[in-house]
Steps between C-alpha positions, in 0.01 A plus 500: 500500500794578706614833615814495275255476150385820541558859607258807605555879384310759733437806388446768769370793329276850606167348317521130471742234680558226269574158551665256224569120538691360172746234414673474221417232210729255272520798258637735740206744483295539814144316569270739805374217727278828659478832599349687761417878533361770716454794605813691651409652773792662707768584235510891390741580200635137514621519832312307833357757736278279716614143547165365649311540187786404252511167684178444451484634123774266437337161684187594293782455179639232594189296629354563160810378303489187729145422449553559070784233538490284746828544616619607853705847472844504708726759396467806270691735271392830561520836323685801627396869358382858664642842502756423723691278228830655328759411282839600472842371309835385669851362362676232721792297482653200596870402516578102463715328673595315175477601152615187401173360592178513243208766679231287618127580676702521870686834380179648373332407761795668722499782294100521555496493854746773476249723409266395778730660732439811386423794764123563463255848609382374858233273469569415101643112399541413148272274364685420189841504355497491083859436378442706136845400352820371613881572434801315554802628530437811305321335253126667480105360346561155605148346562572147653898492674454124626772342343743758402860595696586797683602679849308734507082475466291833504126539368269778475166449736153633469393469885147530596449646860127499703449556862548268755171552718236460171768183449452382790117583513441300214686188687298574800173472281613159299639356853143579630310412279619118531732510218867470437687791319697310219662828345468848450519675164418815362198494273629704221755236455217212542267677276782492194564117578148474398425771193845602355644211214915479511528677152281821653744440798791508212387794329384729760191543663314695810286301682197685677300344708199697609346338826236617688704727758838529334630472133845297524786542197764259421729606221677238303780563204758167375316246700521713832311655749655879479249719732191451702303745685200478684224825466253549766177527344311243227127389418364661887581890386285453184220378705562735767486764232178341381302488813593874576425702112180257536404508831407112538624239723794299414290207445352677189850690374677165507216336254475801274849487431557134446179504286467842265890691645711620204825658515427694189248770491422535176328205407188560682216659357343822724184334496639113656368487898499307777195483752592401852292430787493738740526413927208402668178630298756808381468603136712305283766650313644530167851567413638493150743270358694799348571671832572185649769408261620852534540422908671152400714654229636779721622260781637209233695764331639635861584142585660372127694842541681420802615149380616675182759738717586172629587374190696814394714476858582137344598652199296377227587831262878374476577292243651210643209484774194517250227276567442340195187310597347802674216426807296224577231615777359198689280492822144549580554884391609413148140345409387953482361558144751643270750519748753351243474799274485789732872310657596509126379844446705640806788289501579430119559170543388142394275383771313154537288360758705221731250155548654270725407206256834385332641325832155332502337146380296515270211414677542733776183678598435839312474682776829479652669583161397868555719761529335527894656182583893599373660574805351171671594284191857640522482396862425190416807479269732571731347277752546203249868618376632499895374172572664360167824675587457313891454141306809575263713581796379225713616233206848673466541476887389099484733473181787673704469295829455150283811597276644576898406162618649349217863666547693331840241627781683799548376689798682855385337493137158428680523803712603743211250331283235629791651801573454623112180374501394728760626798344322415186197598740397791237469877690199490458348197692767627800284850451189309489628330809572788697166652396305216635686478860427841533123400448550224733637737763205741441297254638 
């Protein structure tokens, strides 16, 4: 199968690097040709801090994906997240040159590159720029301008900023690692491709994402993204918290949560305990459930409680902002015991758990339709979308030249033809661009 079939999502997280090959099928869901996962080694609170073992964490991935499918892995779409991710909002404008001419993708795109421009912290770049809603010539809430007249163009941006060196660090890692870096996008955003339907999307919903060393939020309300924020600590605190109340290795903390953790106390017994063995001929020891889930509980309700401030800086209590669908929670941390309720309890709103399985065939392996697997799914997606969005512009640029050809072999048309072709390039492959000669310089 060529290269062009199929896409790969890779999924650099603090616990588990994931790696997702997928194509999509005559029914435009997606079919997983096979994933690969290990253990991350390297990455603390979702950002790279030693390169030499995230290399290798991410060749064990990929290897393992290869060997599932049978396919040879090129380039990958990889997940951005990590405490140094922040989001803030900025209006722009645009003046045309003619407002007797319809607005088409070029003045968007103009208006979007705008925004790229703008005067970062030292040793910040913006990773994203969200146009929320547009207005034209005064006129506000218009969703999709293409097509309409006016001079004068202005939109309202949500615009994601990370740091350049864990940007670049990641590139380093992929570049390393044998593998080309396809695209960069921030895994809150991935992770809704994958859970959120467009009617939540519609109606208003918080996505949390609880990962093993950060929990990411993406807030969406009318079909778009409105806030994201990225908090520092996930699925590692609770074990953390675990391994120190219990005084066992992390080994042991790790399995007792996955296997008897609650985030509500109260619905184990006094009497329910756990035996574990103890070091090396040492005594083993029993803890019991009910002070365990009172360790989980205390660090779930510390972590839900900073994502619910987040939400209230969004502005969920106004009227017009309400999120009408509530939370979905996906990623490995959303699997806790009763987690749904105590989020319910503290945050009075509707909350569901986000499976990755309505992009999916419907043969797709269980396993990757669990909530773990979100962020890499979403990758996926995104993967997929791009490469359609390459193919559609490649047929409108043979369309152009052969309806070219066809008028009197005019050498001037030819050259404006090419010159708007080029500035189709979209900001971000010319970001993506600049990103990977600076890896090639690094050398």
């Amino acid at each position: 199968m060529e290269q062009g079939n199929y896409s790969v999502g890779l999924d650099i997280g603090t616990t588990k690097i994931v790696a997702i090959i997928g194509r999509e099928n005559e029914y435009g869901k997606i079919e997983i040709l096979g994933t690969g996962r290990s253990k991350s080694l390297g990455v603390h609170r979702g950002v790279v801090n030693n390169i030499t073992q995230t290399i290798s964490s991410i060749q064990q991935a990929v290897e393992q994906a290869e060997l599932n499918s049978g396919l040879k892995i090129g380039s990958v779409v990889v997940g951005i997240a990590g405490q140094h991710i922040r989001s803030l909002h900025h209006s722009d404008y645009i003046t045309r040159p003619n407002s007797e001419e319809v607005i088409d993708n070029e003045d968007l795109d103009k208006l979007c590159n705008q925004v790229y421009k703008l005067v970062m912290l030292p040793g910040e770049e913006i990773i994203h720029v969200l146009p929320q809603e547009y207005k034209v010539d005064g006129q506000s809430e218009i969703k999709e301008p293409v097509g309409m007249y006016g001079g004068r163009l202005e939109a309202n941006f949500h615009v994601v900023v990370g740091q350049v060196s864990s940007i670049k660090n990641i590139g380093r890692c992929i570049k390393s690692a044998g593998l080309d870096l396809g695209n960069i996008t921030l895994e809150p955003l991935a992770s809704a491709d994958a859970v959120l339907s467009q009617e939540e999307k519609e109606a208003g919903v918080a996505l949390i994402d609880i990962g093993g060393g950060t929990t990411d939020l993406a807030i969406f309300k009318d079909g778009i993204i409105r806030h994201t924020s990225v908090i520092p600590f996930g699925g590692n605190v609770i074990t953390e918290d675990i391994k120190e109340g219990c005084s066992i290795i992390e080994k042991q903390a790790e399995l007792l949560k996955i296997k008897f953790g609650s985030a509500w106390p109260g619905e184990n017994k006094d009497n329910e305990i756990v035996s574990i063995p103890g070091l090396r001929g040492r005594e083993p020891k029993e803890i019991t459930l009910k002070n365990l889930s009172k360790i989980i509980h205390a660090r779930v309700v510390e972590i839900v409680e900073q994502v619910y401030v987040e939400i209230k800086n969004y502005g969920h209590e106004e009227q017009k902002k309400k999120l009408i669908a509530g939370i979905v929670l996906t990623g490995g941390g959303s699997q806790l015991k009763h987690l749904k309720q105590l989020v319910e309890y503290i945050t009075g709103m509707d909350t569901r758990i986000g499976y990755p399985n309505e992009h999916l065939a419907g043969d797709s392996d269980e396993e990757v339709a669990s909530p773990l697997y979100a962020t890499a799914v979403g990758l996926l997606m995104n993967s997929l979308e791009a490469k359609k969005k390459d193919r559609i512009a490649h047929q409108e640029e043979a369309h152009e030249e052969e309806v070219l050809v066809g008028q009197e072999n005019d050498m001037g048309a030819k050259a404006s033809a090419a010159a708007t072709h080029t500035e189709r390039k979209s900001i971000f492959d010319k970001w993506s661009e600049k990103l990977k000669d600076f890896l090639d310089n690094a050398e």
